[in-house]
C-alpha positions as CSV (number, residue, x, y, z in Angstrom):
1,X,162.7,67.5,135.8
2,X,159.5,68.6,137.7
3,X,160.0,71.5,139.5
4,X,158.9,71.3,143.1
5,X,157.8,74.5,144.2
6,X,157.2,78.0,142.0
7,X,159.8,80.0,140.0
8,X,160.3,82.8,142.2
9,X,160.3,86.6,141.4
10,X,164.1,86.8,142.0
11,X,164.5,83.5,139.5
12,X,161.9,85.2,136.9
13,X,163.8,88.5,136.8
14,X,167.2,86.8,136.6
15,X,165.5,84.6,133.7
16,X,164.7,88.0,132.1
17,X,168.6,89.3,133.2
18,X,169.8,86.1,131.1
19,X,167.8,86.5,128.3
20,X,169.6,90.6,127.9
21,X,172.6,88.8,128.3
22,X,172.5,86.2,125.5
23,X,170.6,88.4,123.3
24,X,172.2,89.3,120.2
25,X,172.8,93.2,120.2
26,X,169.6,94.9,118.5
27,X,170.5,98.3,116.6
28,X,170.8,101.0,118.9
29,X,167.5,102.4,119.7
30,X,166.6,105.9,119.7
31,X,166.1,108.0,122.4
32,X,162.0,108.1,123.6
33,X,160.7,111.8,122.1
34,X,160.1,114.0,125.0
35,X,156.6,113.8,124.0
36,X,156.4,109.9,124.9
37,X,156.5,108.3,128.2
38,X,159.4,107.0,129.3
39,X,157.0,105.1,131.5
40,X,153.8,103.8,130.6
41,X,150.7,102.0,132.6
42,X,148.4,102.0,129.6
43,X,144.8,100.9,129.9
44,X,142.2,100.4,127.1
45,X,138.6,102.3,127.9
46,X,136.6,100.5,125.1
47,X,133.6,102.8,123.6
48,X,130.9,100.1,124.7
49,X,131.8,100.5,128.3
50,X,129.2,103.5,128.6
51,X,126.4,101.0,128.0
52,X,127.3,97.7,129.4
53,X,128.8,98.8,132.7
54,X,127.8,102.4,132.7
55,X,131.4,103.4,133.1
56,X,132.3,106.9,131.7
57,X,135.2,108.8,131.1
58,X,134.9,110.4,134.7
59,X,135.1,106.8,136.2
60,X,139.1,106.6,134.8
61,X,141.5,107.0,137.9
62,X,143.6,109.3,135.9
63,X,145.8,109.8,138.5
64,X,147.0,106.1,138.3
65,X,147.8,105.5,134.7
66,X,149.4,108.0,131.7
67,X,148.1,106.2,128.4
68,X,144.9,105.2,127.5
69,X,143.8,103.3,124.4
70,X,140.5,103.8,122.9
71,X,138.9,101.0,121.0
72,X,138.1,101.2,118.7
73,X,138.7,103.0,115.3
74,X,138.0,100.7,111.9
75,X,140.3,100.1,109.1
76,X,137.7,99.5,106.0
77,X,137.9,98.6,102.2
78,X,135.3,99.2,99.9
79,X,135.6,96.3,97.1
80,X,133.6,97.9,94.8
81,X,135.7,101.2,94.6
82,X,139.0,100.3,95.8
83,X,139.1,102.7,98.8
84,X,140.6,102.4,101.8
85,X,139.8,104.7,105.2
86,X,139.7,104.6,108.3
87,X,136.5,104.8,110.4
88,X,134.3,105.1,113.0
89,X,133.2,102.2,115.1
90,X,130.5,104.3,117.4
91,X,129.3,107.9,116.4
92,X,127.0,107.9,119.0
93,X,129.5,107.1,122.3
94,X,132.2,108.6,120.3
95,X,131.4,112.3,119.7
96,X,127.6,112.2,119.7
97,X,126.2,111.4,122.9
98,X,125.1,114.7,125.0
99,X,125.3,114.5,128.7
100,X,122.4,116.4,129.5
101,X,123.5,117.0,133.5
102,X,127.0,117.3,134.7
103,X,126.4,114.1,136.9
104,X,128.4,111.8,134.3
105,X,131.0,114.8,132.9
106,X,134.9,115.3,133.8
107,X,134.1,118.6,135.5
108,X,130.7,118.8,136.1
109,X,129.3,120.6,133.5
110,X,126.4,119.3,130.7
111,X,126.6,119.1,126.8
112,X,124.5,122.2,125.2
113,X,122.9,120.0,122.1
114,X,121.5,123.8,120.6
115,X,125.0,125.4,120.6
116,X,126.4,124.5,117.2
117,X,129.8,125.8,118.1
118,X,130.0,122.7,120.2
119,X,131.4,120.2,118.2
120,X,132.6,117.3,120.1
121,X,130.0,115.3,122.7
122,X,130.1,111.8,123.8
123,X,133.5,109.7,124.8
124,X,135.3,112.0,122.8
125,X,134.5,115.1,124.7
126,X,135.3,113.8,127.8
127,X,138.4,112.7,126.7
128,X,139.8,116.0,126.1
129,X,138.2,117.5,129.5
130,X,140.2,114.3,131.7
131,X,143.3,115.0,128.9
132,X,142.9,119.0,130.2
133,X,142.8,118.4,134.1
134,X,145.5,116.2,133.4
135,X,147.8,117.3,131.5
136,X,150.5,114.5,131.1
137,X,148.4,112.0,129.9
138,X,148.2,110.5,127.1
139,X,145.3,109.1,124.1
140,X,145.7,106.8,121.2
141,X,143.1,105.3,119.2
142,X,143.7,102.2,118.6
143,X,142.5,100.6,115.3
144,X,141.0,96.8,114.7
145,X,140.7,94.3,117.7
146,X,139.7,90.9,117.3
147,X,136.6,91.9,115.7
148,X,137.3,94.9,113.7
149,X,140.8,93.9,111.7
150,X,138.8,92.8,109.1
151,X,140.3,94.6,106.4
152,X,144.4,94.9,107.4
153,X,145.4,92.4,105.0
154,X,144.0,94.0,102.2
155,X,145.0,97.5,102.9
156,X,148.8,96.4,104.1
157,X,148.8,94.6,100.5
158,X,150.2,97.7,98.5
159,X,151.9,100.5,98.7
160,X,148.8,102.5,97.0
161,X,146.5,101.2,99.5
162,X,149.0,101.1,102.6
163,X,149.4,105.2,102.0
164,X,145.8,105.9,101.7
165,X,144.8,103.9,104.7
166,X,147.2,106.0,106.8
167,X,146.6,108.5,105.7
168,X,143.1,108.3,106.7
169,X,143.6,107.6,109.7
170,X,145.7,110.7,110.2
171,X,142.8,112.9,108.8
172,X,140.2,111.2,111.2
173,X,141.5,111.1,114.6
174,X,144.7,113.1,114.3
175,X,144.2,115.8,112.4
176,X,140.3,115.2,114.0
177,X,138.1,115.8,111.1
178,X,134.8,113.9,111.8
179,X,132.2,112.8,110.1
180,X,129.1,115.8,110.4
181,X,125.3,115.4,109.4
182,X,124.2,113.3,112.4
183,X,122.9,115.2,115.5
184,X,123.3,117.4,117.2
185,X,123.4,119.5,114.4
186,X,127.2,120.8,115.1
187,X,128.5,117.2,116.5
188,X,131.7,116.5,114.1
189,X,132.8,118.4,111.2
190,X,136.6,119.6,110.4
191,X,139.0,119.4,112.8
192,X,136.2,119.0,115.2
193,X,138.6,116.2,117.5
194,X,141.7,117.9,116.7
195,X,144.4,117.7,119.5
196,X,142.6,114.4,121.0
197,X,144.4,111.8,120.0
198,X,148.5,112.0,120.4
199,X,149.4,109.0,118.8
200,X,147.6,105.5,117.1
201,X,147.9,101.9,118.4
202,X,147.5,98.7,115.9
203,X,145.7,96.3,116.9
204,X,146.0,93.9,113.4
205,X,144.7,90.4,114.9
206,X,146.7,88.7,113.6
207,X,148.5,88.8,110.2
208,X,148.8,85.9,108.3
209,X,145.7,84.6,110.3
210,X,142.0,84.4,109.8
211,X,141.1,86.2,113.5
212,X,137.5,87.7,113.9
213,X,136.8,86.9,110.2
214,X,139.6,89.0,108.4
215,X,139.6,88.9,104.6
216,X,142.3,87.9,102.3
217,X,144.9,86.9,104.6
218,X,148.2,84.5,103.6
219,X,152.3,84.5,104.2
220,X,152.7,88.3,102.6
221,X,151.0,89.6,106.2
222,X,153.8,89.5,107.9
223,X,156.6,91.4,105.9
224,X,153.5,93.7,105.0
225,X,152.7,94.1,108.6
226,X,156.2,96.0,109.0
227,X,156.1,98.1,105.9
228,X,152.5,99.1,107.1
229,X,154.1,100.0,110.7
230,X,156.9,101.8,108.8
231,X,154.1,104.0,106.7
232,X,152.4,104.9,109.5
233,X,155.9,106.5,111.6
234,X,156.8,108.0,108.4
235,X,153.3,109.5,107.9
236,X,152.8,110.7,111.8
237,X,156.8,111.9,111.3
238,X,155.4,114.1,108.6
239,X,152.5,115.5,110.3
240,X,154.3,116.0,113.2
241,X,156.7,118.4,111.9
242,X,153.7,120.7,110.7
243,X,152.5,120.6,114.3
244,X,155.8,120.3,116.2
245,X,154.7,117.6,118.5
246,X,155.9,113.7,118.0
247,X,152.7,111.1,117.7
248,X,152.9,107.9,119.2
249,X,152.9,104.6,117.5
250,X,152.5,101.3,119.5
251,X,151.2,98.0,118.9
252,X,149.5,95.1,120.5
253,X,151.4,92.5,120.1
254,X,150.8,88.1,120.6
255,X,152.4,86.6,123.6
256,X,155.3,84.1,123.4
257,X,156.8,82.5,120.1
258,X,153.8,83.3,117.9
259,X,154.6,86.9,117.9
260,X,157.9,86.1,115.1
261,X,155.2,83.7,113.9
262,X,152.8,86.3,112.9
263,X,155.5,89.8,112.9
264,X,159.2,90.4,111.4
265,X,159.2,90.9,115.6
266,X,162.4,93.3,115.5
267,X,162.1,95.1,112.5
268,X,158.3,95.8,112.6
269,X,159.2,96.9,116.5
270,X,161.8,99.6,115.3
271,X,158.7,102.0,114.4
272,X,156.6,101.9,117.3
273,X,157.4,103.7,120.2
274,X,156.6,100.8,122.6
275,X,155.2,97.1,122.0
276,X,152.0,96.5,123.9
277,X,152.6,92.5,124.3
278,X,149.5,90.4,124.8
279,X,150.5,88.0,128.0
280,X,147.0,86.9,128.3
281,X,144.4,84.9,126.9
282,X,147.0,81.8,127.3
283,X,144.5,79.3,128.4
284,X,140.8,80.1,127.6
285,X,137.6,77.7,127.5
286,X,138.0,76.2,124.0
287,X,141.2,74.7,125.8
288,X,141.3,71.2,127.4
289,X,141.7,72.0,131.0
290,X,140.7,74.7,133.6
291,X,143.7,76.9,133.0
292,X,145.3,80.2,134.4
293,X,144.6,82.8,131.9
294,X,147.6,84.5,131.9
295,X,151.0,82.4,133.4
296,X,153.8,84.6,135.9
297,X,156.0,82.0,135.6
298,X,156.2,78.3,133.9
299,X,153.8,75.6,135.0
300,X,154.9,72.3,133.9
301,X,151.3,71.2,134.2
302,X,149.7,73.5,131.9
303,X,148.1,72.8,129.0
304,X,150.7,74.0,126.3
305,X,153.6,73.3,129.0
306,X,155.8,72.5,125.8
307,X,156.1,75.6,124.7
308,X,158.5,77.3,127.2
309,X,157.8,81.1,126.6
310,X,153.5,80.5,126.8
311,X,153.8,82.6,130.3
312,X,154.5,86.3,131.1
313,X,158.6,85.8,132.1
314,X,159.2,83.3,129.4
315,X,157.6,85.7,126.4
316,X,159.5,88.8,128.5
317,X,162.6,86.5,127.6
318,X,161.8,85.9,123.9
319,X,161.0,89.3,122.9
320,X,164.6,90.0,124.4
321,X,166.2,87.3,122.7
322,X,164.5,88.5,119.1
323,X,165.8,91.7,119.3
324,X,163.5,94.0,121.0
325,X,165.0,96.4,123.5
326,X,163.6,95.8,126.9
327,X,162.9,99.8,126.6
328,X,159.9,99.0,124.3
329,X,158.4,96.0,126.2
330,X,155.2,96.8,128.0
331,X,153.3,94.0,129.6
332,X,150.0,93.3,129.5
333,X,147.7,92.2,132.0
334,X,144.2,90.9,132.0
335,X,141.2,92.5,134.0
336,X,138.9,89.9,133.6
337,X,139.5,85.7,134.5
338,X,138.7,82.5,132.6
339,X,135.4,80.6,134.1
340,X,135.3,76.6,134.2
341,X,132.4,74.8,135.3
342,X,132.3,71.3,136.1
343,X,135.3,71.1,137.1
344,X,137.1,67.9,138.8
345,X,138.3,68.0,142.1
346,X,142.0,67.2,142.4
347,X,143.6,70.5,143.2
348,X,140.8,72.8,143.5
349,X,139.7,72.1,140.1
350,X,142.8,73.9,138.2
351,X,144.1,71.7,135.5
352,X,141.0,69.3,135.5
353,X,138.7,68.4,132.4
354,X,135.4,70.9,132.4
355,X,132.2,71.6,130.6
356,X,131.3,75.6,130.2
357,X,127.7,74.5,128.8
358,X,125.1,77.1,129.8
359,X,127.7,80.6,130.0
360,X,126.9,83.2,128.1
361,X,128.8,85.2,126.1
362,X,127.4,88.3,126.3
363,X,126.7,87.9,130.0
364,X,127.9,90.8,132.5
365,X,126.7,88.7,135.3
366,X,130.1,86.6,137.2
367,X,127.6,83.7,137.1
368,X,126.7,83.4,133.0
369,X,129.9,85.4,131.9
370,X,132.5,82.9,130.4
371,X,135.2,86.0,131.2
372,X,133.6,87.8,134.2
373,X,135.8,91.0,134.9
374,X,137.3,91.4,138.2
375,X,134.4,94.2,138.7
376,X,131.8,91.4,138.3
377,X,133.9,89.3,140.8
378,X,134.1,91.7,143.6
379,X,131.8,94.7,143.4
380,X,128.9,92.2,142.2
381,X,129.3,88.6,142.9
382,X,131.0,89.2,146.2
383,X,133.0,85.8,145.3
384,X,136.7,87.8,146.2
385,X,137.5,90.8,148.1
386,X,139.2,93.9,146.0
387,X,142.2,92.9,147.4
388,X,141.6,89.2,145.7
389,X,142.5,87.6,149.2
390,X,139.3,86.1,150.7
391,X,137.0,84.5,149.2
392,X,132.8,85.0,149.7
393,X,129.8,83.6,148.0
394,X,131.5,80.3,149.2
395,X,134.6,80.8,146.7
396,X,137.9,80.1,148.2
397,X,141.2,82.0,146.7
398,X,143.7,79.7,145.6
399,X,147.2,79.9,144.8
400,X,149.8,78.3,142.0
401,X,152.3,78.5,143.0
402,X,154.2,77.5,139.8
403,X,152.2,79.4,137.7
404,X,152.2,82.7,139.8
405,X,148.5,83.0,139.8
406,X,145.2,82.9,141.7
407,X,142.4,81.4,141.4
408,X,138.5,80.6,142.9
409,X,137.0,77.4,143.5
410,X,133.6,76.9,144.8
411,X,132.7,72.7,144.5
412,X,129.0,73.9,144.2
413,X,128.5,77.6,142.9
414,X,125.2,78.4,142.0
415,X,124.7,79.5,138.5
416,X,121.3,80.5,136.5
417,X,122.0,78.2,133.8
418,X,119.3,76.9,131.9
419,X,120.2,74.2,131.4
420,X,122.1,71.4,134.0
421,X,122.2,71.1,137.8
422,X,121.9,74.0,140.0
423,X,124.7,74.4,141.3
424,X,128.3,73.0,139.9
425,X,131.7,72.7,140.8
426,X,133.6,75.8,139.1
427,X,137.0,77.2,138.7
428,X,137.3,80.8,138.1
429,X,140.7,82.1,137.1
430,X,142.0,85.5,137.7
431,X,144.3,88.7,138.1
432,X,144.7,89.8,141.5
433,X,147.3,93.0,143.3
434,X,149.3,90.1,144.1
435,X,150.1,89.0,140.7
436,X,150.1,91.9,138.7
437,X,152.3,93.1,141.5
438,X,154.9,90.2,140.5
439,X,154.6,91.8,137.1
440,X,155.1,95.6,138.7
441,X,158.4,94.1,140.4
442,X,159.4,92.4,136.7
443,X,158.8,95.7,134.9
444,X,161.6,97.4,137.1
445,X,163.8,95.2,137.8
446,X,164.3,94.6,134.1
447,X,163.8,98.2,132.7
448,X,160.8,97.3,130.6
449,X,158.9,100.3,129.4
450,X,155.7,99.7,131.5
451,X,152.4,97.7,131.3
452,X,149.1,98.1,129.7
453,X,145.4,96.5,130.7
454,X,142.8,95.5,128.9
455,X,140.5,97.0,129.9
456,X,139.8,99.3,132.3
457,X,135.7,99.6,132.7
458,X,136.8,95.8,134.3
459,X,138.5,96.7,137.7
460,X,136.7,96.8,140.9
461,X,135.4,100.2,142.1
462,X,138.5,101.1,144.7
463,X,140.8,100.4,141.2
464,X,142.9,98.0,143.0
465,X,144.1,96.4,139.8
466,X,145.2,99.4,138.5
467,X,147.2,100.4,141.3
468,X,148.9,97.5,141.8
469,X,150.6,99.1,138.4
470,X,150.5,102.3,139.6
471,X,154.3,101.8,141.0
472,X,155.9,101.3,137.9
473,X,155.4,104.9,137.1
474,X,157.7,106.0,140.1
C-alpha cells in the first residue's frame, strides 16, 4: 500500500532495531584496537582537490572529523613481467609540491626545495603537520576508486600475486618508502612518508564487475575479494607487531543488496576494522527520472522502488541482517547532488523524465557540473544557503518527505549550455544539515560505528555538512 506521508526517524531507527533483532547472530566481534576509533566521521580529501578547487590540507576542519581517506594510491600489474605494486597516483600533489610561502601550510611555515634533508612536500607533508597539531586523527590511503581499480582482479587472482601486492602497499605508504629521482632533489626516498599513513582503505570498484574499465574480472572476484581483505589484516598484523601499533583496514563498500552481490559481505567484513558503506549514487543521470541521490528512507516512487534496501535505513537493515555487526557500519554521505535539466513540472520536477544535454563533466561550475558539490551550490551559485534552507538564484528548497531528502527547483535556471534554450527547468538534488542530521540521529540510536563523506574539498566554506556529523563523535 502507498504510504501517505514519510517514514519517520523514530520508524527508520526502529526499522534498523528490527533488523538486530531478526539478524542471525554474527561471530562475536573483536574488541576495536585502542589504536582505532571507536567512533569515526571519516572524510575523503582526494589529491586533485589542490588544483580544481584550490583546497589544501589547511582548509580540513580537523576539529570536526577523526579519519581521513586519501585518494588515491594505485594497485598496478605489469603483464609483461608479472609484477604486482602498488603506486602512486600524483607525485607532484603527493610529496612533490613545495609551498614556497607559509600562506597555504598547516602552521605557517614554507617548503625549503634546497634542503635535501627535507623529504616529504606536497599533500603529504601537510598531512603529517595537521596529523601533529592533531594528534588523534587518523590517515589511510585508500587504494583504487572507480577509475583506478583497474588491476584488483588480477592481483586478488593468486595467492603469489595477492602477497606481493600487499605487500607493496605496506612498503609504499606504510612503511613510507617513496619513489626518489624527481625534484626537489631530496623529495621521496626510504622511509621518507613513514608514520603517515595508520591504516589502508579498499576501494575495489567492484569485484565481479567491469567499473572504470577493470581488467579480467568474472565470478572468482568475490571469494578473492575476501582472501585479498584477509592478506592484507594478516600482513598489517605482521608489520604491526615490529612497530607496536595496530593499522587500520576498512573498505568502501556498495549500498543495499548488491553489496552480497559483489562481497562474501560477512566474512570479507570480519578483516576490516569498519565498512565504509556507499549510501549514495542511488539515482544518477543515466537513470530515468530526476531522482534523490542518496534515499533516508523508502520512496515508493523512485525509480528502483522495488528493491526495498536501495535507501540509507533499508541498506543499514541489510548489512545487519547479513551479518555485519552494527559496530562496523559507517554510513556514507554524499557532498555533492544529482543535476536534471528539463525537467517536468508535477512536483517540482523530482521524479519527472529529463534531458542533461549540454552538462559537463568536468565542469566546477553549479551550472555545467552534472554533480555540482554543495560548495558550488552555496559559496558560488548562491542557489541555497549553507544551511540548505532558502533558496536564491531563483531555486526553491524542496522537501520529500518520503524519501528524507531535499531538493532545488528553479522552472527556468539559467545555464551556459551551448547548446538549447537559455534557460530550462532543472532539478538539482542534494545533501543538506537536515538530512545528514537524520543520518547523525540513525548512527546513534543504532550504535553504528560512524559515517564517512566523500569528499571533503565539496562542503561549503563554514563546513556545515561536516558538522552536521560532527555529533556522532560525542
Amino acid at each position: 500500500m502507498r504510504r501517505s506521508r514519510r517514514l519517520s526517524v523514530s520508524a527508520a531507527l526502529a526499522l534498523g532495531a528490527s533488523a538486530v533483532l531478526l539478524a542471525p547472530l554474527p561471530a562475536q566481534a573483536a574488541a576495536p584496537s585502542p589504536d582505532a576509533p571507536s567512533k569515526v566521521v571519516s572524510a575523503y580529501f582526494a589529491d586533485w582537490d589542490v588544483y580544481g578547487r584550490g583546497y589544501d590540507v589547511k582548509d580540513i576542519p580537523a576539529t570536526q572529523l577523526n579519519v581521513i581517506q586519501y585518494a588515491f594510491g594505485v594497485p598496478t600489474y605489469d603483464p609483461t613481467t608479472g609484477t604486482a605494486s602498488c603506486g602512486i597516483l600524483d607525485p607532484w600533489a603527493d610529496y612533490q609540491q613545495v609551498y614556497w610561502t607559509g600562506d597555504n601550510t598547516v602552521d605557517g611555515v614554507a617548503d625549503d626545495p634546497n634542503n635535501l634533508d627535507q623529504h616529504l612536500f606536497g599533500n603529504f607533508n601537510q598531512l603529517q603537520k595537521l596529523k601533529a597539531a592533531n594528534p588523534g586523527l587518523k590517515v589511510e590511503i585508500s587504494l583504487g576508486g572507480w577509475t583506478k581499480s583497474t588491476w584488483f582482479s588480477t592481483l586478488a587472482s593468486t595467492p603469489q600475486l595477492r602477497q606481493s601486492f600487499v605487500a607493496s602497499c605496506i612498503d609504499t605508504f606504510i612503511k613510507g618508502n617513496l619513489p626518489g629521482g624527481g625534484w626537489p632533489a631530496g623529495a621521496g626516498g626510504a622511509g621518507a612518508a613513514a608514520g603517515l599513513f595508520d591504516g589502508i582503505d579498499l576501494d575495489w570498484e567492484y569485484p565481479t564487475q567491469v567499473a572504470g574499465g577493470n581488467n579480467d574480472v568474472g565470478p572468482a572476484d568475490r571469494h578473492n575479494a575476501t582472501l585479498l581483505a584477509a592478506e592484507f589484516r594478516k600482513q598489517l598484523d605482521a608489520y604491526g607487531t615490529t612497530t607496536g601499533k595496530h593499522y587500520l583496514l576498512t573498505a568502501a563498500l556498495p549500498a543495499a543488496t548488491s553489496s552480497t552481490k559483489y562481497y562474501e559481505l560477512k566474512d570479507f567484513s570480519k578483516y576490516l576494522d569498519w565498512d565504509n558503506v556507499m549510501t549514495y549514487d542511488f539515482n544518477v543521470a543515466s537513470g530515468p527520472k530526476a531522482s534523490p541521490n542518496t534515499l533516508f528512507t523508502y520512496d515508493p516512487r523512485d525509480p528502483n522502488a522495488s528493491n526495498m534496501t536501495w535507501n540509507t535505513t533499508g541498506t543499514v537493515a541489510y548489512y545487519l541482517l547479513n551479518g555485519v555487526p552494527a559496530s562496523k557500519i559507517v554510513v556514507g554521505v554524499p557532498f555533492y547532488g544529482q543535476q536534471y535539466l528539463r525537467t517536468g513540472s508535477a512536483n517540482h520536477g523530482l521524479y519527472t523524465a529529463f534531458d542533461n544535454t549540454g552538462l559537463d563533466p568536468n565542469a566546477l561550475d553549479a551550472d555545467l557540473a552534472p554533480q555540482p558539490t554543495y560548495h558550488a551550490l552555496v559559496d558560488q551559485g548562491g542557489y541555497v544557503d549553507a544551511a540548505g534552507v532558502t533558496g536564491g538564484a531563483g531555486y526553491t528548497v524542496n522537501w520529500d518527505l518520503l524519501a528524507g531528502e531535499p531538493y532545488l527547483s528553479n522552472p527556468a535556471a539559467p545555464h551556459n549550455l551551448t547548446t538549447g534554450a537559455a534557460t530550462v527547468p532543472t532539478v538539482i538534488a542534494f545533501s543538506s544539515p537536515r538530512s545528514i542530521g537524520e543520518r547523525t540521529k540513525l548512527i546513534k540510536a543504532l550504535h553504528l560505528r560512524g559515517a564517512m563523506a566523500w569528499e571533503i574539498s565539496q562542503d561549503s566554506d563554514s563546513h556545515t555538512l561536516i558538522g552536521a556529523l560532527a555529533p556522532v563523535l560525542q
